[in-house]
C-alpha positions as CSV (number, residue, x, y, z in Angstrom):
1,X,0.0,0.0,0.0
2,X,1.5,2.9,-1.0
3,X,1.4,6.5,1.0
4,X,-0.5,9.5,0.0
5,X,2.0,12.0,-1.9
6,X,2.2,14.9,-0.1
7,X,0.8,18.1,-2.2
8,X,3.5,20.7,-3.4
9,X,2.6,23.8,-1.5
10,X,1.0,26.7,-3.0
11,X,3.0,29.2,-4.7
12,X,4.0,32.3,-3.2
13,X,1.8,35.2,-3.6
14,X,3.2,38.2,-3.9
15,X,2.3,41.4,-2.0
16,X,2.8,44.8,-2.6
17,X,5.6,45.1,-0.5
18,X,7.8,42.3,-2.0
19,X,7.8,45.0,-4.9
20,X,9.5,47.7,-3.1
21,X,12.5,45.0,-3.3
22,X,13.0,45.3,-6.6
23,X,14.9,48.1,-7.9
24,X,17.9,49.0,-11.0
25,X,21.4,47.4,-10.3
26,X,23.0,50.1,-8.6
27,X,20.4,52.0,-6.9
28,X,18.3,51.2,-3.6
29,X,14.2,52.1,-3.9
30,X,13.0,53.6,-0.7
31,X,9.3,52.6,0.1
32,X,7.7,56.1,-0.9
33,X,9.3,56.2,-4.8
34,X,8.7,52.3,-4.6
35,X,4.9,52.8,-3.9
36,X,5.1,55.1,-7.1
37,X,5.2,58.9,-4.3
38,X,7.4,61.7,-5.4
39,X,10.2,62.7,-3.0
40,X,9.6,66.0,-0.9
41,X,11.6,69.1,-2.0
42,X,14.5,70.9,0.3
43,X,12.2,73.3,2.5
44,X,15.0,75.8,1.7
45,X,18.0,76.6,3.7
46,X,19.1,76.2,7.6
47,X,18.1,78.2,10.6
48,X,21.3,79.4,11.1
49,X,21.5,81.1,7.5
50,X,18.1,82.3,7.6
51,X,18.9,84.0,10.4
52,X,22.1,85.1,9.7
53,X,20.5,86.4,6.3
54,X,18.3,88.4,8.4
55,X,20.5,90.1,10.3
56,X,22.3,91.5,6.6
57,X,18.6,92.7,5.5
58,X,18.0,94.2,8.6
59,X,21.8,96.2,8.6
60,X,21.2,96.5,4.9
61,X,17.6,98.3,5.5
62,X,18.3,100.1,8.5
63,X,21.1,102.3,6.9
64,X,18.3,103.5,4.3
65,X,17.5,105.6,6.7
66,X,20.3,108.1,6.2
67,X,18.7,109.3,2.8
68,X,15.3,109.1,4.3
69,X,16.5,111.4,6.8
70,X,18.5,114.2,4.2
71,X,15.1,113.3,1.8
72,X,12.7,114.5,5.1
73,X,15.2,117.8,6.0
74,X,14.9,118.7,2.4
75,X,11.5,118.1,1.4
76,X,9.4,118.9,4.8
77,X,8.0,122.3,5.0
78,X,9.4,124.6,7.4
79,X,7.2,126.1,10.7
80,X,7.7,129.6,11.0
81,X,8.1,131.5,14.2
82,X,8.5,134.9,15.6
83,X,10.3,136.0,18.7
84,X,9.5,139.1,20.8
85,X,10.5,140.9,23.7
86,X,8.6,141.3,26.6
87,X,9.7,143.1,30.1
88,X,13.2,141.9,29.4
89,X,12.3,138.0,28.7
90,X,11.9,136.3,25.5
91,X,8.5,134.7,23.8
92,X,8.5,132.8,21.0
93,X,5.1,131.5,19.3
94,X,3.6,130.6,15.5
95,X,3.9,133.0,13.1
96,X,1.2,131.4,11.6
97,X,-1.1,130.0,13.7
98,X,-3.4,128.7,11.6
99,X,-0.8,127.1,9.1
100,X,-0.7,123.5,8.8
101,X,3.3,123.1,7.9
102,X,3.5,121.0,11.5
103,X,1.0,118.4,10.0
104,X,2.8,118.9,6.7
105,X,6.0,117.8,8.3
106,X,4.6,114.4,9.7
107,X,3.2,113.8,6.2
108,X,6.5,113.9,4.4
109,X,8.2,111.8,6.7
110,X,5.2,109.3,6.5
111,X,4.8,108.9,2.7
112,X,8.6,108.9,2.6
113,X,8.9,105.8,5.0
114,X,5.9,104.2,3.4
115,X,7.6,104.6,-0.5
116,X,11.1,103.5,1.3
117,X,9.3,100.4,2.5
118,X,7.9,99.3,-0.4
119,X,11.4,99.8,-2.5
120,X,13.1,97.9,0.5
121,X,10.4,95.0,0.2
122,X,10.6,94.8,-3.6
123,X,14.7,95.1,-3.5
124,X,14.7,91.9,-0.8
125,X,12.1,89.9,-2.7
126,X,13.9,90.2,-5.9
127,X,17.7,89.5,-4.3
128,X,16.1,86.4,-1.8
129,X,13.0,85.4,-4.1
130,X,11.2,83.9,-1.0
131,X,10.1,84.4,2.2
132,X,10.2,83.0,5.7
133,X,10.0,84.3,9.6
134,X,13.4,85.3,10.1
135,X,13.9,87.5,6.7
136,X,10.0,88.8,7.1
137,X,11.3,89.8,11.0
138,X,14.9,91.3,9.6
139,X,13.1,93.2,7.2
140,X,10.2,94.6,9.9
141,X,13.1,95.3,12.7
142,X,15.5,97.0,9.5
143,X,12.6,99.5,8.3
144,X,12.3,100.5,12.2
145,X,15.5,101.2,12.8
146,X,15.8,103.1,9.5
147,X,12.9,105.0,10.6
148,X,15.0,105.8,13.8
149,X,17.8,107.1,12.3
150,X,16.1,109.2,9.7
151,X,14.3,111.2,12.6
152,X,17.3,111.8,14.4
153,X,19.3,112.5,11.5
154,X,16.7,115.0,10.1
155,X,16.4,117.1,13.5
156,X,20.3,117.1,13.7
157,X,20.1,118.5,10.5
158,X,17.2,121.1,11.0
159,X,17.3,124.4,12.9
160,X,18.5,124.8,16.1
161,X,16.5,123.1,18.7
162,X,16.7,126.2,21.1
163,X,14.9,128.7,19.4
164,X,14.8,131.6,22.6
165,X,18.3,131.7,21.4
166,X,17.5,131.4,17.6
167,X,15.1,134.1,18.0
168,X,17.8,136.8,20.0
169,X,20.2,135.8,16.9
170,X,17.9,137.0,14.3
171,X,16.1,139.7,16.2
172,X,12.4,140.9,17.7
173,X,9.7,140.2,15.0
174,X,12.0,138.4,12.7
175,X,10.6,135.2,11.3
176,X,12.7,132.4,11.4
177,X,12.0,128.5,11.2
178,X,11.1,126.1,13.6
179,X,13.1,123.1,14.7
180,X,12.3,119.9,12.5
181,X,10.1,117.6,14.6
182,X,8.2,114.5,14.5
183,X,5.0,115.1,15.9
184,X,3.0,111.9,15.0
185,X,5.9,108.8,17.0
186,X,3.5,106.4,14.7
187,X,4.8,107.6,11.4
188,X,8.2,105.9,12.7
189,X,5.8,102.3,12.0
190,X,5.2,103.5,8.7
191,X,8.5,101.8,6.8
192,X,8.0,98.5,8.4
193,X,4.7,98.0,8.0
194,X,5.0,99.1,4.3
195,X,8.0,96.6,3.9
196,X,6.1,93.7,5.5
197,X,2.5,94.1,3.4
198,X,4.6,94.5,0.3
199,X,7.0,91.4,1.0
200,X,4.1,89.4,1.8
201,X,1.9,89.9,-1.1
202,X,5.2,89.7,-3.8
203,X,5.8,86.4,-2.1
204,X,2.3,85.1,-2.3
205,X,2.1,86.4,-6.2
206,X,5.3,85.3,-7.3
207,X,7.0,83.3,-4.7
208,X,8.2,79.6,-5.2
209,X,5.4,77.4,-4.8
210,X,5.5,74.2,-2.4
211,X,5.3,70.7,-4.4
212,X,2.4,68.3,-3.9
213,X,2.6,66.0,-1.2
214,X,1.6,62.9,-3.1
215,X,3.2,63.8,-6.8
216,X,2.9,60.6,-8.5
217,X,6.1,59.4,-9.9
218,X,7.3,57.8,-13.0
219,X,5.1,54.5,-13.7
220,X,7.2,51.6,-12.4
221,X,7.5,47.8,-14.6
222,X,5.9,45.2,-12.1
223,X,9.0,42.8,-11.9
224,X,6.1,39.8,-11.3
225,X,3.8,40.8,-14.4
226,X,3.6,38.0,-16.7
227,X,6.2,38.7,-20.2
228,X,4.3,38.9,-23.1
């Protein structure tokens, strides 16, 4: 009596994953290209040289302020006064007093900061082409400093600042002009806000565009698929 033969086992199915094995001589497949996923992009550079990129825009910006300054001594309209005598003391007050050169003054150095902060936000777009926290911070922190300097560089450069003694120089009843001030301290926002609403919309118009997370990849030969 002779034994039952034993039945040859079933062949081997094949799953998915025995295909990620498979790959050109010379190169290994990793799971996501093998399962037929495009690879992520580089997000972009490190930290470090974001950041250290930011501190250049922020140098870089901040020293605009010395022609927004000369710009805001030359073009702002001057405030006139008069000095006069009075029992042996000085009094100085508006020769004008219903003149609007002190508001006149705050405008020039507002739509001056505002034009300087969209140049500055155009110049960094076009030299970085993207965007980021560190560079969008460099260029908010640059356009205040600038704004800084240009005030303090534009009242240096104005008339004296003690006008009982301008006003004995050039005599009783003489007009002479005020010292250069900024009335409005918010027009010293107006660069960085300018910079940062320019930046922002250049880089959402024409900014580099994040791929798909699930590109599909080039079709891939099934290794098992019958040869015709």
């Amino acid at each position: 009596m002779t034994a039952p033969l034993t039945p040859p086992p079933p062949p081997h199915e094949h799953s998915p994953h025995d295909a990620w094995q498979a790959s050109p001589p010379g190169r290994t497949a990793s799971a996501p290209e093998a399962a037929g996923y495009g690879t992520y992009g580089q997000d972009g550079p490190g930290m470090k040289t974001e950041v250290r990129e930011a501190a250049v825009v922020a140098v870089a910006v901040a020293l605009g302020g010395v022609p927004l300054g000369l710009l805001w001594w030359w073009l702002a309209p001057h405030v006139p006064l008069v000095g006069d005598a009075v029992d042996k003391s000085w009094v100085v007050y508006l020769a004008d007093s219903e003149g609007e050169q002190a508001i006149g003054v705050d405008g020039t150095f507002t739509l001056l900061a505002l034009a300087f902060g969209a140049v500055s936000a155009a110049a960094v777009f076009l030299a970085r082409r993207r965007g980021g926290v560190p560079l969008t911070v460099g260029l908010g922190v640059g356009g205040l400093l600038g704004s800084l300097l240009a005030w303090r560089l534009g009242v240096w450069l104005g008339p004296a600042q003690d006008v009982i003694a301008h006003a004995k120089q050039v005599g009783e009843g003489v007009r002479f002009s005020a010292p250069l001030k900024l009335g409005a301290k918010g027009a010293l926002l107006a660069w960085s806000l300018a910079a940062l609403l320019v930046h922002l919309g250049l880089t959402a118009l024409f900014g580099p565009r994040d791929p798909e997370p699930y590109e599909q990849g080039p079709a891939r030969k099934d290794p098992y698929a019958p040869q015709p």
